[in-house]
N, C-alpha and C positions, 0 to 999 in steps of 0.2 A: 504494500500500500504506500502511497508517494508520504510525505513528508505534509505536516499540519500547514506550515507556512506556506507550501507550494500550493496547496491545497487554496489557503485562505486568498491568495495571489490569484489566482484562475479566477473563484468566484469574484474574488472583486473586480478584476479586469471585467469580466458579463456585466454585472450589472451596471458599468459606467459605461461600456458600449453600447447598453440598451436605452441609457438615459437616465439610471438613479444615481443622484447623487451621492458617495460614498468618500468618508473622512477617518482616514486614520489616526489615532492621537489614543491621550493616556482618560480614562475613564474609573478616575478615583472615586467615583459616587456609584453606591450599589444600581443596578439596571438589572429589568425585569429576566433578560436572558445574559448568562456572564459575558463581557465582552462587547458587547451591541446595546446601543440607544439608538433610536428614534429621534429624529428633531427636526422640524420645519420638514419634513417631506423626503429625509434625506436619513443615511444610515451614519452614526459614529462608530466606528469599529474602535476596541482595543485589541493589538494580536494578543498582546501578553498575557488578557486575561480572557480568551476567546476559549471556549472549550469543546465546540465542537462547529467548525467552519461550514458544514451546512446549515446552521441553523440562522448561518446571514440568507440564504436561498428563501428559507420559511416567510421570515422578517421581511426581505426584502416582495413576499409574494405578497404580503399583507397591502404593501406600498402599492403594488404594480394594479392589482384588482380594484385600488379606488380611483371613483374618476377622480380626472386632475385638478378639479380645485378643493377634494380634501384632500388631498394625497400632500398638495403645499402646505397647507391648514396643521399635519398631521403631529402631532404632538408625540410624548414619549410613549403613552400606552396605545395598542391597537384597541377598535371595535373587540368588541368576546361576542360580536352577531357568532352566529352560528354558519350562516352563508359565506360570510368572507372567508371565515376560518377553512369551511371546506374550496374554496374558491383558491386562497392562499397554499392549500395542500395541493390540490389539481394544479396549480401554477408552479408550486417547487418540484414538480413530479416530473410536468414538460422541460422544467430547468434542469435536471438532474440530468435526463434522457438527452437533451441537446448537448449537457456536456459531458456527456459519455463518464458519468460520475454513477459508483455503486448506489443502489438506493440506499444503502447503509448510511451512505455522509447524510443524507437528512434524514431518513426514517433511522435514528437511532436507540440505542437500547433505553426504554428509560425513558423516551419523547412519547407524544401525542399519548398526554395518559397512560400508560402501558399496551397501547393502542400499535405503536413502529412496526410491529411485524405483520399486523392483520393488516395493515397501509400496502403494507411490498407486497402481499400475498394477493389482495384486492386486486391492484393496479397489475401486477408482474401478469395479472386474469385478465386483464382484458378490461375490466369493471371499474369506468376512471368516473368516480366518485366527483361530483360536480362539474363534470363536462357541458352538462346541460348550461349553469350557468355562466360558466365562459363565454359558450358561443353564445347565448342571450345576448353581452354586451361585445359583440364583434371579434373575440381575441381570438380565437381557435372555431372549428369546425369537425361535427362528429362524422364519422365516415358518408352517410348518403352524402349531407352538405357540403361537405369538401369534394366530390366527384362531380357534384353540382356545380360548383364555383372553379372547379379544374385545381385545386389545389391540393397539400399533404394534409391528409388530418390529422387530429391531434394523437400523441403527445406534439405533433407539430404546432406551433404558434404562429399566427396571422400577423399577432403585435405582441409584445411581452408589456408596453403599458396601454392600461386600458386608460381609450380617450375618450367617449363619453361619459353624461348621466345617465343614460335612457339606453334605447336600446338601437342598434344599430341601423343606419339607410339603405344599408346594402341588399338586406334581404337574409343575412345568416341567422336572423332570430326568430324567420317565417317557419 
């Protein structure tokens, strides 16, 4: 398995390719997950006290699934909606998979409740728990849609940040 740093290096390189804002520096004050805050829309990474580098993927799906004028708004804690959360998981799932990362680095032992393994075992099925609403707001496409629209479907992604409130013009949410 590569190296925690190289590891943390990769994710961060995505997610500032994709357009989230992402700040390294020292995070002396406790934060909900070690290592990572939230702040204005953007992620604070500390590596020193980062414990496990997928869990910027998670964090940073929470970010990606709101439209964009909460996602600026976004303060230290996420929504606990139940939709995002599963939204945020279907998003770190197509992130994992695009970067040819184990599901282990996010679904880890001990994450989602004691839940990480039923996550890999769900998804590794075929059975991508809130796909529905992804493509609802234009990010991704289930297999008919994507055949429809000539595209890959998901775990492919259309957009990794979602840019409305509502639902898309396109047609992906017919």
């Amino acid at each position: 398995m590569r190296g925690r740093d190289d590891l943390t290096a990769q994710i961060v390189a995505f997610l500032r390719e994709i357009g989230l804002r992402v700040s390294l520096c020292a995070l002396p004050e406790p934060t909900f997950l070690p290592g990572i805050a939230i702040e204005a829309g953007g992620l604070r990474v500390d590596p020193a006290r980062l414990c496990h580098p997928g869990d910027l993927l998670h964090e940073a799906g929470h970010l990606a699934v709101m439209p964009p004028e909460d996602r600026r708004r976004q303060g230290a804690r996420v929504s606990n909606d139940p939709a995002q959360e599963m939204m945020a998981i279907a998003w770190s799932w197509a992130a994992l998979t695009h970067l040819g990362l184990a599901p282990a680095v996010v679904f880890h032992a001990g994450a989602y409740r004691g839940d990480a393994q039923w996550l890999i075992d769900t998804y590794s099925a075929g059975t991508f728990i809130a796909l529905p609403m992804l493509q609802w707001v234009g990010m991704t496409a289930d297999p008919a849609r994507a055949e429809a629209l000539g595209i890959a479907p998901y775990p492919h992604m259309r957009r990794w940040l979602r840019d409305t409130a509502g639902t898309p013009d396109d047609g992906a949410a017919a």
